[in-house]
N, C-alpha and C positions, 0 to 999 in steps of 0.2 A: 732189710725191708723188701717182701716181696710187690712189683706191680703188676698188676693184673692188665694185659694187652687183649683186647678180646676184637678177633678178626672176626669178619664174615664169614659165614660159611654153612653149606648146608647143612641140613641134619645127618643128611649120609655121611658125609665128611666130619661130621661133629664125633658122633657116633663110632666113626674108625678112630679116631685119633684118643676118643677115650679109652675102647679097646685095647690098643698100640699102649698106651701108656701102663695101662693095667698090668698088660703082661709083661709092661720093662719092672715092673714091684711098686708102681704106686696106689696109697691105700686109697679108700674111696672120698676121703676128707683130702687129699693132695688131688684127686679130680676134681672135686667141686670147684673149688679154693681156683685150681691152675684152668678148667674151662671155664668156668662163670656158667655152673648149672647148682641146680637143687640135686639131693642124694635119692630123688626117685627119676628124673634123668638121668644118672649116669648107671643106676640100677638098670632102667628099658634098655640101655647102651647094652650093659652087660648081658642083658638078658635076650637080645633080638639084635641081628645084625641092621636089620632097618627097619627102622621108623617106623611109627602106625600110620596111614594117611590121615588127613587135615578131616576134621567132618563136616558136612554139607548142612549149613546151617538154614534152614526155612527162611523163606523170604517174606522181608519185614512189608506190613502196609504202609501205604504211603498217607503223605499228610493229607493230601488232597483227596484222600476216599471218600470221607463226609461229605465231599462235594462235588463228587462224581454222577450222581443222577440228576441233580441240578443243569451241570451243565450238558450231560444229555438230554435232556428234556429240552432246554433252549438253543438245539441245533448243532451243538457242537463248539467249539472256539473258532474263530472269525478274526480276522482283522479289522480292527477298530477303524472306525469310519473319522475322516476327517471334516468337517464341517465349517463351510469356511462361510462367512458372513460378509457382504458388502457395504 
């Protein structure tokens, strides 16, 4: 029974060690299987020594945009007034 130990590590380092094993004679089903990737990871492995970079994804709106002229139209946020009564 094999276990699967799956260390951190970057993608550069992922990437060399599948590499590394490749060329010691492992098929690409004893890569997946021994790093805990899918056969189009160890394929980009094989195929590029490094990684594609991460892509820059748009920046999401926030929940409060519906309510953003609101509170610019009433000045802005303020600290709420304490009102003390005697």
């Amino acid at each position: 029974m094999k276990v699967l130990v799956v260390l951190r590590m970057s993608k550069v380092e992922l990437y060399a060690a599948i590499r590394r094993d490749h060329r010691g004679g492992m098929s690409m089903r004893e890569l997946e299987c021994t790093h805990g990737v899918t056969w189009r990871t160890a394929r980009k492995a094989l195929d590029s020594a490094w990684p594609q970079p991460r892509k820059k994804l748009p920046p999401r709106a926030s929940a409060l945009d519906p309510y953003k002229p609101v509170v610019d139209a009433s000045g802005g946020l303020q600290e709420p007034r304490l009102v003390v009564s005697a």
